[in-house]
N, C-alpha and C positions, 0 to 999 in steps of 0.2 A: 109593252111592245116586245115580241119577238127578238130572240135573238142576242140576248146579253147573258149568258151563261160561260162560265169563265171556263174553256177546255185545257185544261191541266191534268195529267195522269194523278192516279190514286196514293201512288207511292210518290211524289213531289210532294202533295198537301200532305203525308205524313210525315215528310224530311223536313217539313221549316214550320214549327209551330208561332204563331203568333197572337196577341191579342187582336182581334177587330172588334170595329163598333159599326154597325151597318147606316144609315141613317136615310129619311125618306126628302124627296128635294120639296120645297113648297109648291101647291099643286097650280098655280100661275106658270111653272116651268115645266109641266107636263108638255110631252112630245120634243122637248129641247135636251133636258137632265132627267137621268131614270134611275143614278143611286149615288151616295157619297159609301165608301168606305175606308174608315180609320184604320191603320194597321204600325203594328208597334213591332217590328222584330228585333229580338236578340241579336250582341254580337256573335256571328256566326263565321264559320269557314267555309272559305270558297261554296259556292251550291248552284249547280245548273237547274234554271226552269226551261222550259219547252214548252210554250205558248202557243193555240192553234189560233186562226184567222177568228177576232169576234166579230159580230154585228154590231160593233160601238169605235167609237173613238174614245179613248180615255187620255184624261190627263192627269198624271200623278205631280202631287203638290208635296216637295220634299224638306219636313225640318229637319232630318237627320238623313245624309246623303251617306248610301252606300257606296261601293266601288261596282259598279255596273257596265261589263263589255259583253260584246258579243263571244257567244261561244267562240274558241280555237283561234281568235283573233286578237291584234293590241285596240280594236276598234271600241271606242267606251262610248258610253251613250249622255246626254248631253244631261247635267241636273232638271228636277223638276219634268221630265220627257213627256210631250204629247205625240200619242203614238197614231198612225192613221190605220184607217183598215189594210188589211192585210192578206195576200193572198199564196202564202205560206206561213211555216211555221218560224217564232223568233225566238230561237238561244240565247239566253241569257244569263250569263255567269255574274252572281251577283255575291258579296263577302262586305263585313261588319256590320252593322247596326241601321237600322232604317226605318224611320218614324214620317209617318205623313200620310195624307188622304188621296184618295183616286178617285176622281168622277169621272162616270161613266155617258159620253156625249153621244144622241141620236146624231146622224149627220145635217139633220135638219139646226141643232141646238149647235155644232164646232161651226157649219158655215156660217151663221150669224154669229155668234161669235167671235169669232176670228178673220171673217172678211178675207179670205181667201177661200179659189177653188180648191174641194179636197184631195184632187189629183197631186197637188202641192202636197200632201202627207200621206201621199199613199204608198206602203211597205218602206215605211221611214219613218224618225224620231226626231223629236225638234224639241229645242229648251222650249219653254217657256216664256224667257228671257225674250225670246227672237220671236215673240208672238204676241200677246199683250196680257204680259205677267202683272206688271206695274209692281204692286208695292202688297199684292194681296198675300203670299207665302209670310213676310211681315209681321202682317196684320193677325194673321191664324197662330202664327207662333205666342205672341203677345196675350192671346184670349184662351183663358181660362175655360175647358170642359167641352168635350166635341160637341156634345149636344150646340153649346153655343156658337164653336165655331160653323157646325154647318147651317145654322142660322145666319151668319154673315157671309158663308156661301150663296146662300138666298139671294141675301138683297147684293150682292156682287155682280152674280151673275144674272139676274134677274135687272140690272140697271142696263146690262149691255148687251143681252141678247134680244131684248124686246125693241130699239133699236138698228139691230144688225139689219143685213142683207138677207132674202129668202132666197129659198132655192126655187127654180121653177115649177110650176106647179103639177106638171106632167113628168116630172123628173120625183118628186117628194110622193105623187100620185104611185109612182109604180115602184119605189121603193116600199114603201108602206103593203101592196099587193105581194111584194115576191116573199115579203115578210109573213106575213100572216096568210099567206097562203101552205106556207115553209119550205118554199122553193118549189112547189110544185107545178103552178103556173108557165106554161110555154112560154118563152119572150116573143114568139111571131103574134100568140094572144095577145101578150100584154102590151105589141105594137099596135095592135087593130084596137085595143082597149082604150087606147090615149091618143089615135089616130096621127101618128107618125109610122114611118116605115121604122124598120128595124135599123136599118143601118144607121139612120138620123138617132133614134132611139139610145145605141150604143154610144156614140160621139159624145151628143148634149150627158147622158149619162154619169159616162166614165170620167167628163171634165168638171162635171158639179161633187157626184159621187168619191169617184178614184177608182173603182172600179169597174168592169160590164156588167150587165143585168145578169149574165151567165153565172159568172162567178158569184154574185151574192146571193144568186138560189143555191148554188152548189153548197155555199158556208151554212144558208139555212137549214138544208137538209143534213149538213153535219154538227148542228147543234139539236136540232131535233131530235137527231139519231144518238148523241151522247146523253143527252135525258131521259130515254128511254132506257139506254145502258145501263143507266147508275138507279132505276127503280129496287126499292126491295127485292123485287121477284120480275126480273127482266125475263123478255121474252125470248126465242132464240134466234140468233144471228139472222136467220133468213126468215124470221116473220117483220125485225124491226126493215131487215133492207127491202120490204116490200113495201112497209108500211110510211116508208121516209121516197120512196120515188125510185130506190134503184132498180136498176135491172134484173140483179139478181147478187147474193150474197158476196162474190166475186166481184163485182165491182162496186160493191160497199167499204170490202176489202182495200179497196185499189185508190178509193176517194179518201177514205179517212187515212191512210198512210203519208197520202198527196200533200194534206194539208193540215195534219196533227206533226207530221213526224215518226209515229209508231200506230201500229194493228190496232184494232178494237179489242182486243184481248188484252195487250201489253198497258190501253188505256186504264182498266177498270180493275187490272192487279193492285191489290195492296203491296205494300214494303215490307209487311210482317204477316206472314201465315201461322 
């Protein structure tokens, strides 16, 4: 599925080396969970990330809690954080050691899940704890070998998303379109597509979602547009912003500052030349 490309500048992923272990979800969880990654970092000193809006909801599962707040603020973020989508960029000042796994949730896989509208996590962070952590963090520390922990990932999540609640079907219908379309799809189409008017469209939407139909083309065409950045031999600025829906170079310019934080240029700089 479209859209779970982690947008982080070039010179961040060179500032915080880490081990990861990537790992694939059992394929009964297809369309729910689309990746587990392991991540082991060093104690480190203070380090800002700058995180751009994904197409996922992730939940990070933490056995070794760093110190995590929000850039320029005392605001700290809650252990264990499920993050919702997002329609900015989030700062995050993060210092010491920090071990644990991130899964990566379509919206279809955190609404059943977690039995709440995603409006409920939308550009906000929530424990785990205040959601239905239970006793799984526990369980993963106790077990020997990611491989097997995200085998017990599996059957975890895999007891209680199948279960859960769906999203509506004209709501999962046209998320899935603005996705693989990569945002390029009109929403007046995509009204006429699912035979709701638009206004109805954005309502039921935003409240199962958390965000409008608008906005998660706009992210698609700014993941889109960072994969093509980061090819060996990228094209130039104003073939990709044709190529991704925009107007014109200038206002590729204008969307990805909107919603990274920094230019397309400032994106794909290295840390070391």
């Amino acid at each position: 599925m479209p859209g779970w490309t982690l947008v982080a500048s070039q010179a961040d992923i060179e500032r915080a080396p880490a081990e990861r272990v990537f790992g694939t979800p059992h394929r009964r969880l297809a369309g729910h969970v689309l990746s587990y990654t392991s991540h082991d970092f060093p104690d480190m000193p203070p380090m800002t990330w700058r995180v751009a809006p994904l197409g996922v909801i992730t939940m990070v599962l933490d056995f070794e809690v760093p110190l995590r707040r929000e850039a320029g603020t005392d605001k700290t973020f809650p252990v264990s954080p499920v993050n919702g989508l997002r329609d900015r960029p989030m700062m995050i000042e993060q210092s010491g050691p920090s071990r644990g796994i991130s899964v990566a949730l379509t919206p279809l896989g955190a609404y059943a899940l977690f039995g709440l509208p995603l409006r409920e996590l939308a550009n906000t962070s929530i424990g785990l704890a205040d959601l239905r952590g239970g006793c799984l963090i526990e369980q993963l520390v106790e077990t020997d070998g990611w491989d097997t922990r995200f085998r017990l990932l599996d059957e975890y999540l895999m007891s209680r998303i199948g279960g859960g609640p769906e999203l509506a079907r004209p709501v999962e219908g046209a998320w899935h379109r603005l996705n693989t379309s990569r945002g390029l799809l009109r929403i007046s189409a995509l009204a006429d597509e699912i035979g709701w008017t638009r206004q109805h469209l954005n309502i039921r939407f935003r409240e199962q979602i958390g965000l409008t139909p608008k906005t998660v083309a706009r992210i698609a065409r700014l993941h889109r547009a960072a994969s093509m950045m980061t090819r060996p031999s990228p094209l130039p600025w104003s073939a990709i912003a044709v190529g991704c829906g925009y107007t014109d170079q200038s206002h590729l310019n204008r969307d990805f500052r909107a919603l990274t934080g920094c230019t397309p240029s400032e994106f794909v700089r290295p840390l070391w030349k």
